[in-house]
N, CA, C and O atoms as a GROMACS GRO file, in nm:
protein
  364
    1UNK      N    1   0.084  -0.117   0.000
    1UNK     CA    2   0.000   0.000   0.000
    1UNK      C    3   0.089   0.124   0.000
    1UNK      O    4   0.197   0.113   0.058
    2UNK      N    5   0.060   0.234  -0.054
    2UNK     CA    6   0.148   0.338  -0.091
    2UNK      C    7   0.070   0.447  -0.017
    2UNK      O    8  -0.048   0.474  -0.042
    3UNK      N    9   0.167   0.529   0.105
    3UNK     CA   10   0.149   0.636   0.130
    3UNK      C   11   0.185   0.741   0.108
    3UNK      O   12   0.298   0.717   0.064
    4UNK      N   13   0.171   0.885   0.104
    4UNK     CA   14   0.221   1.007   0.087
    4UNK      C   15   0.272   1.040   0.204
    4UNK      O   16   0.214   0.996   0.304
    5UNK      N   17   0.387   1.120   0.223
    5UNK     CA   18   0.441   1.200   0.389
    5UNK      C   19   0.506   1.278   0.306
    5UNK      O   20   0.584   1.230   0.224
    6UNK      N   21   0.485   1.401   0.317
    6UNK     CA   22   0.551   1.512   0.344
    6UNK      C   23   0.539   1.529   0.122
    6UNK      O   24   0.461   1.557   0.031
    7UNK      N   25   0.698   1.484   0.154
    7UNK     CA   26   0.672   1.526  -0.072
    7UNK      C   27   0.727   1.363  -0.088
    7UNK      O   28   0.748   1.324  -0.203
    8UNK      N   29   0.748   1.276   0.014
    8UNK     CA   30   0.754   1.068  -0.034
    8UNK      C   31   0.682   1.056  -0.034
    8UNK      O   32   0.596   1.120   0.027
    9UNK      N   33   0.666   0.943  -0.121
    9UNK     CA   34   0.617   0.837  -0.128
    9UNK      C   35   0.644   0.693  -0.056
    9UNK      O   36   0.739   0.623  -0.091
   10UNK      N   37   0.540   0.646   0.067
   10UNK     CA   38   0.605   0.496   0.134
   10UNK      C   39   0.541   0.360   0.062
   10UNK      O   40   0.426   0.347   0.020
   11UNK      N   41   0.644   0.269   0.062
   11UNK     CA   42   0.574   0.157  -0.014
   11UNK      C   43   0.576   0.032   0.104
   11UNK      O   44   0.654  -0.064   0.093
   12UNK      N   45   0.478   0.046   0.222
   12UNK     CA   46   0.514  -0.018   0.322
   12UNK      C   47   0.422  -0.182   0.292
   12UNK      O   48   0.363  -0.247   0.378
   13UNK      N   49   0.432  -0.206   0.187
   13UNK     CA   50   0.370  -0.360   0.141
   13UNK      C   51   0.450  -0.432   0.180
   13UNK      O   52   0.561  -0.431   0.127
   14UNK      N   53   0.412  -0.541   0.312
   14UNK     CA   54   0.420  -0.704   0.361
   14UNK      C   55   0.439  -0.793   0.245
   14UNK      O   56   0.369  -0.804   0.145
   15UNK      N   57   0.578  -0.871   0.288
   15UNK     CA   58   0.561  -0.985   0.213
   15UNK      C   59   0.507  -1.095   0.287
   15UNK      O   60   0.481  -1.092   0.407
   16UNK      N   61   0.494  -1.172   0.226
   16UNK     CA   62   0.458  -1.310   0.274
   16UNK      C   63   0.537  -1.416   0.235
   16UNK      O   64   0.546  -1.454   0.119
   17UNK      N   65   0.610  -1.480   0.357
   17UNK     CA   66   0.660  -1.608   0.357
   17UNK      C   67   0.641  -1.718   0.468
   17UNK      O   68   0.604  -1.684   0.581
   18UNK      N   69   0.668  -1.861   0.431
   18UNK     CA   70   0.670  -1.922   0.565
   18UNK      C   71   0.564  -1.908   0.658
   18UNK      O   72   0.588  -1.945   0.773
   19UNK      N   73   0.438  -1.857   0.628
   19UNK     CA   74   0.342  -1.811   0.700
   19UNK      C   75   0.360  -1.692   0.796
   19UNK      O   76   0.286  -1.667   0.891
   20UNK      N   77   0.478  -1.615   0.755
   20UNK     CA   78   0.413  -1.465   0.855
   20UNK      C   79   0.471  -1.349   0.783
   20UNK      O   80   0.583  -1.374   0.737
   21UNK      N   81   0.445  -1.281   0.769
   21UNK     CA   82   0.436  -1.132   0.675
   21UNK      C   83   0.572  -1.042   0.785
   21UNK      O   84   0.589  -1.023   0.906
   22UNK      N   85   0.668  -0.997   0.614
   22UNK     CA   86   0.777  -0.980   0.684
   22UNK      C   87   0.762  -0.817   0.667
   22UNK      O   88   0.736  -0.801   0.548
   23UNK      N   89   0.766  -0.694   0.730
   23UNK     CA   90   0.752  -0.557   0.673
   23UNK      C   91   0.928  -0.549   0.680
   23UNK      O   92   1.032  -0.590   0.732
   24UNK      N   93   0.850  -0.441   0.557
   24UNK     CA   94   0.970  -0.353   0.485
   24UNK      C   95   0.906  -0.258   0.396
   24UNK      O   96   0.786  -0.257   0.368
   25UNK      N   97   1.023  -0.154   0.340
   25UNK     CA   98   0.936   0.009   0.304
   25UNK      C   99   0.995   0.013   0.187
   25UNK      O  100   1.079  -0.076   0.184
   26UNK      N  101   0.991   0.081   0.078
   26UNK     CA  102   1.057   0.175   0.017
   26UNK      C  103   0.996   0.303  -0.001
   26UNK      O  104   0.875   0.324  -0.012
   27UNK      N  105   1.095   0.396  -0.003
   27UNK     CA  106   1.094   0.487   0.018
   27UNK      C  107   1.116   0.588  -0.069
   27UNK      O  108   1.233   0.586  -0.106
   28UNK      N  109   1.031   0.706  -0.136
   28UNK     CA  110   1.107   0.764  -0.305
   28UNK      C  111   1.077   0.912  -0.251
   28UNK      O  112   1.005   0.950  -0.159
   29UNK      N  113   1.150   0.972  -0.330
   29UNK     CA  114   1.126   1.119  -0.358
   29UNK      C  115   1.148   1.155  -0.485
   29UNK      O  116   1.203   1.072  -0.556
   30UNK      N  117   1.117   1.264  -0.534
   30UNK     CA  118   1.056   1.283  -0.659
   30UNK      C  119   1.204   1.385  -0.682
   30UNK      O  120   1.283   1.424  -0.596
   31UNK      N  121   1.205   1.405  -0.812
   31UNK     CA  122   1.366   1.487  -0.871
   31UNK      C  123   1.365   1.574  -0.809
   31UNK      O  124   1.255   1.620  -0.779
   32UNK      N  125   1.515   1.654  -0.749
   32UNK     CA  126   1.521   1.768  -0.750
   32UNK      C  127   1.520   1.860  -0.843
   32UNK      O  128   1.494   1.827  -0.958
   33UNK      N  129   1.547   1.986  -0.813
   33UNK     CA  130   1.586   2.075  -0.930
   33UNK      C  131   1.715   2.034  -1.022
   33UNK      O  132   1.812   2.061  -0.952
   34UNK      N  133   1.749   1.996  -1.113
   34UNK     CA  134   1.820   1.949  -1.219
   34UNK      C  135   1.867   1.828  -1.184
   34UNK      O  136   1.981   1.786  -1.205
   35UNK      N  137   1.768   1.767  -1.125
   35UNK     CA  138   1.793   1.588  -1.127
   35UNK      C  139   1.700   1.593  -1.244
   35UNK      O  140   1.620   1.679  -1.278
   36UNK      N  141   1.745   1.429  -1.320
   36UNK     CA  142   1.637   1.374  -1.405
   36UNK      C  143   1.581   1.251  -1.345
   36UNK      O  144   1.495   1.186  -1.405
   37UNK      N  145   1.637   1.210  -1.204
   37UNK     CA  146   1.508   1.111  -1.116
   37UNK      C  147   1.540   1.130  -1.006
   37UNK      O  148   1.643   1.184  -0.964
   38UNK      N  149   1.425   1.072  -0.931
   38UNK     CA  150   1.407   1.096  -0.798
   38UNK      C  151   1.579   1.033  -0.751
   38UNK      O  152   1.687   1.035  -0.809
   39UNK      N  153   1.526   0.973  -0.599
   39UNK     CA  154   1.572   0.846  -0.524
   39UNK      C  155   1.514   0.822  -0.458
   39UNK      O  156   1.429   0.891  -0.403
   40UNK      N  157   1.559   0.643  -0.429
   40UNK     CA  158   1.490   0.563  -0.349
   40UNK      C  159   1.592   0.492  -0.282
   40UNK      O  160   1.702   0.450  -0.316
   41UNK      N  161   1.479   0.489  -0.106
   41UNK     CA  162   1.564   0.358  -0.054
   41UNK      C  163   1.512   0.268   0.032
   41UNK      O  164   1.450   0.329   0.119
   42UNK      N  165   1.510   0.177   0.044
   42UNK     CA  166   1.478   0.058   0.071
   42UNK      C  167   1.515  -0.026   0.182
   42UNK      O  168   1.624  -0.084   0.188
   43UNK      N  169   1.413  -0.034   0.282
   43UNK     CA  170   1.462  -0.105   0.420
   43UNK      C  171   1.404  -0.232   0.441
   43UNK      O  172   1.282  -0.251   0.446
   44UNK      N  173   1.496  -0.326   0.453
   44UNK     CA  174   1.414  -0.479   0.430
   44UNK      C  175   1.387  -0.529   0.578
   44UNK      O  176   1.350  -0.446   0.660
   45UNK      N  177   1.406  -0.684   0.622
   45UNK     CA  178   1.391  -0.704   0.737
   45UNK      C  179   1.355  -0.624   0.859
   45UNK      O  180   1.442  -0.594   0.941
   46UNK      N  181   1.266  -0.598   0.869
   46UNK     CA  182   1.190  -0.437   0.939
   46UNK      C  183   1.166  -0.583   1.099
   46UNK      O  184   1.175  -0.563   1.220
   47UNK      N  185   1.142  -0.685   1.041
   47UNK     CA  186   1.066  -0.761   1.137
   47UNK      C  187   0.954  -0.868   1.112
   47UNK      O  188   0.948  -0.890   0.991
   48UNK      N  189   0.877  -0.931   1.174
   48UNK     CA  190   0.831  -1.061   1.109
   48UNK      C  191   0.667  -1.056   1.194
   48UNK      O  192   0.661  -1.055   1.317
   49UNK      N  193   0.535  -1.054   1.099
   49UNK     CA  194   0.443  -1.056   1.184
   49UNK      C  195   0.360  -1.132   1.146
   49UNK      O  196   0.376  -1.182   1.034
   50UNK      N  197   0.230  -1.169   1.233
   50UNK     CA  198   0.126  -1.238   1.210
   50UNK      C  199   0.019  -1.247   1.109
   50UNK      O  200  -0.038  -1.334   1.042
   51UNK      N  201   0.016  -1.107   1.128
   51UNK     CA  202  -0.122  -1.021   0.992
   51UNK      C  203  -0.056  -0.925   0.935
   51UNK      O  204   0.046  -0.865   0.969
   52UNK      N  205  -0.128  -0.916   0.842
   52UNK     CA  206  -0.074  -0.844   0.722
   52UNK      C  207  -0.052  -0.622   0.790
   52UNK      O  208   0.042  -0.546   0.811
   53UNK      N  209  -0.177  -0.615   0.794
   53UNK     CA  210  -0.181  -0.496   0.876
   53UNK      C  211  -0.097  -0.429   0.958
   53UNK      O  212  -0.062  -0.311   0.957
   54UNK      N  213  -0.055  -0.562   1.066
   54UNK     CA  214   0.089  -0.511   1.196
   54UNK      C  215   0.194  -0.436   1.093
   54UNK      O  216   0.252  -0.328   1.079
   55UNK      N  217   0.175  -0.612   1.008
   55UNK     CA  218   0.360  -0.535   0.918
   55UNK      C  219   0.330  -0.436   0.848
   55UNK      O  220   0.430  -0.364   0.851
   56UNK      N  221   0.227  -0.376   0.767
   56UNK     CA  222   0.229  -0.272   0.704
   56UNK      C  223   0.188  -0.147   0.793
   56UNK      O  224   0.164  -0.048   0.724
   57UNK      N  225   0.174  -0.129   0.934
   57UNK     CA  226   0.143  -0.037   1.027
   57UNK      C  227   0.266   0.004   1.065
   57UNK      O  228   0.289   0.120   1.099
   58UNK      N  229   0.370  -0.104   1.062
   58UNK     CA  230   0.465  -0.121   1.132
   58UNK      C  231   0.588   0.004   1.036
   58UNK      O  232   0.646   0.112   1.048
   59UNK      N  233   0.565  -0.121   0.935
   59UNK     CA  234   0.653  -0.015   0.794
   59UNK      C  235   0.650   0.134   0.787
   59UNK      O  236   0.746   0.208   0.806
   60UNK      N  237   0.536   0.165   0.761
   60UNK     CA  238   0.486   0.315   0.778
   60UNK      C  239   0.513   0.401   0.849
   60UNK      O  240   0.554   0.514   0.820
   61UNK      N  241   0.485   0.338   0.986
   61UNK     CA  242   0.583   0.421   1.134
   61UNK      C  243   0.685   0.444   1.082
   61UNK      O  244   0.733   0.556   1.064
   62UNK      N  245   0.740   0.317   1.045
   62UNK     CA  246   0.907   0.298   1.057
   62UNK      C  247   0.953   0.389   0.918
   62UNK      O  248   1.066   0.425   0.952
   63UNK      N  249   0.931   0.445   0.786
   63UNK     CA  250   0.974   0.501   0.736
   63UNK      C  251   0.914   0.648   0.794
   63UNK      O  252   1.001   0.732   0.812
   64UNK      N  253   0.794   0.682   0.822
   64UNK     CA  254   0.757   0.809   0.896
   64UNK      C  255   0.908   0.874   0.982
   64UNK      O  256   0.990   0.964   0.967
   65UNK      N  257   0.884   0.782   1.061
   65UNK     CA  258   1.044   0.863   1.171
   65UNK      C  259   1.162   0.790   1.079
   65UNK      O  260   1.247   0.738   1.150
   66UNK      N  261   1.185   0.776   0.945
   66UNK     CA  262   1.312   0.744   0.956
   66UNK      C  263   1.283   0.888   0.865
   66UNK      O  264   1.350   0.989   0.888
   67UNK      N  265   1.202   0.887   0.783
   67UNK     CA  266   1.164   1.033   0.693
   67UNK      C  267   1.194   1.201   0.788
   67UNK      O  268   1.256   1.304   0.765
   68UNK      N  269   1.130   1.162   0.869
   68UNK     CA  270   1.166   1.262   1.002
   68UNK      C  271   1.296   1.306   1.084
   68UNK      O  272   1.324   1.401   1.157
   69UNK      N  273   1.377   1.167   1.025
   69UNK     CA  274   1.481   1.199   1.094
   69UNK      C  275   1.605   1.250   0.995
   69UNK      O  276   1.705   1.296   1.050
   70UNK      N  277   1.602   1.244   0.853
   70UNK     CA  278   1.674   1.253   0.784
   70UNK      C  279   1.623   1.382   0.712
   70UNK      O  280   1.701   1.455   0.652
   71UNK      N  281   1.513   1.402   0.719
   71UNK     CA  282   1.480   1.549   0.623
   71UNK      C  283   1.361   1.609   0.721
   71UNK      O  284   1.270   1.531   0.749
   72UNK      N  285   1.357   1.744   0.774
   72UNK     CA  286   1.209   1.796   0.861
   72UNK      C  287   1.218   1.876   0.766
   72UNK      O  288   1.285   1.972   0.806
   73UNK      N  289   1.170   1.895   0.604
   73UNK     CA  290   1.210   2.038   0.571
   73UNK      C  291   1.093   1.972   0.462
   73UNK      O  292   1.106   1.851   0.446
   74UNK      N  293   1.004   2.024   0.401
   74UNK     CA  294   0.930   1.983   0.292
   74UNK      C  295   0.953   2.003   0.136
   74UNK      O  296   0.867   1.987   0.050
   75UNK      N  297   1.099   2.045   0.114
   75UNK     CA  298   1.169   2.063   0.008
   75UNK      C  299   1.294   1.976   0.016
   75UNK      O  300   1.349   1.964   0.126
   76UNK      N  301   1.348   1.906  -0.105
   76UNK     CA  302   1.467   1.852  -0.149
   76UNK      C  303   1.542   1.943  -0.245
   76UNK      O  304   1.509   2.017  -0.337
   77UNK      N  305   1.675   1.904  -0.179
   77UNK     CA  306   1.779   1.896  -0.300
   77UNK      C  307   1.900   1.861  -0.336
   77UNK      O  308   1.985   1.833  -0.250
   78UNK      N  309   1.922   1.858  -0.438
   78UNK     CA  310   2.036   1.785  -0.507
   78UNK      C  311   2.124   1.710  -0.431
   78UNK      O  312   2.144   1.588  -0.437
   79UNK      N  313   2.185   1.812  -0.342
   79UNK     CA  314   2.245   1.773  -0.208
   79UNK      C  315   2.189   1.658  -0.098
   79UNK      O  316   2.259   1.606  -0.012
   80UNK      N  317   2.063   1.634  -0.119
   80UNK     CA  318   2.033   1.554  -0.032
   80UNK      C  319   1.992   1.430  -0.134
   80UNK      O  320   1.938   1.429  -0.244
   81UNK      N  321   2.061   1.286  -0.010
   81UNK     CA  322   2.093   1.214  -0.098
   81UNK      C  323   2.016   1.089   0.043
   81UNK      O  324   2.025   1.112   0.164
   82UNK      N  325   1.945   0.960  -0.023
   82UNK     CA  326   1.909   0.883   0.069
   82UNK      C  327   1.988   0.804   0.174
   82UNK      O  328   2.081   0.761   0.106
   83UNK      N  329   2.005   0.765   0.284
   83UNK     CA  330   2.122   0.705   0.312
   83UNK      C  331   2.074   0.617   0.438
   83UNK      O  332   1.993   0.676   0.510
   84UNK      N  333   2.102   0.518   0.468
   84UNK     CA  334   2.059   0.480   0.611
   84UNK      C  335   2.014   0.507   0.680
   84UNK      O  336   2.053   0.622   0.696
   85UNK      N  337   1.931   0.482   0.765
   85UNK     CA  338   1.872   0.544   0.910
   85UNK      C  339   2.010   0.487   1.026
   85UNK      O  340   2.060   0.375   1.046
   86UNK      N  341   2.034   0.603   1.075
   86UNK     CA  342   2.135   0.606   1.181
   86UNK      C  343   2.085   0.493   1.326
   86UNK      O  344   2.136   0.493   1.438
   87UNK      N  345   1.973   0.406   1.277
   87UNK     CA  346   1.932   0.362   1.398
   87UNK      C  347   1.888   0.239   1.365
   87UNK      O  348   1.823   0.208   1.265
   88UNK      N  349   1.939   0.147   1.484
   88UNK     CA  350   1.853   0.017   1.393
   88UNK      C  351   1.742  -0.018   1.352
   88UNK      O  352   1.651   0.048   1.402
   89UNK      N  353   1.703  -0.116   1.263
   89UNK     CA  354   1.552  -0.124   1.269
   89UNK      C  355   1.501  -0.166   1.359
   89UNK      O  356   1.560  -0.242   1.436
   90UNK      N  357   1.374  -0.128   1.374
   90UNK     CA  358   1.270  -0.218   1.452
   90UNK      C  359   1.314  -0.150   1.600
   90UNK      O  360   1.249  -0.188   1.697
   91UNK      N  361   1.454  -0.021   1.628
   91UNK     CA  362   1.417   0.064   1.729
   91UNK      C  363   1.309   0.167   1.746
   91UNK      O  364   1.299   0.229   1.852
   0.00000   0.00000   0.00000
């Protein structure tokens, strides 16, 4: 399922394996000024759940504050570039 925050896009869709739904996000922003594409990035093993919902509730949070923690500003640019969350997952 795809949410909007701020000027991202979250792609906090559960997979399914083994019988339990694993969350994970990706994460995009749209070009800057004289980019010709966005970027994206992508956090896997978020954690392992029962229903589909947890993990995609879960995802969402989890790119929300990682979105929060890497940009509070509702403009990009050039200069800003995707990179890790300084924190582990699933803190």
């Amino acid at each position: 399922m795809l949410h909007a925050y701020k000027i991202y896009t979250i792609d906090a869709t559960p997979d399914f394996s083994i019988g339990k739904f694993f969350a994970h996000v990706r994460i995009s922003r749209p070009p800057a000024k004289g980019e010709k594409d966005g970027d994206t990035f992508e956090a896997i093993d978020l954690g392992q759940f029962d229903n589909e919902w947890s993990a995609e509730a879960f995802g969402r949070a989890w790119a929300v504050a990682w979105i929060d923690e890497h940009w509070d500003r509702n403009t990009v640019t050039a200069a800003d570039a995707l990179s890790p969350p300084a924190y582990p997952a699933g803190s």
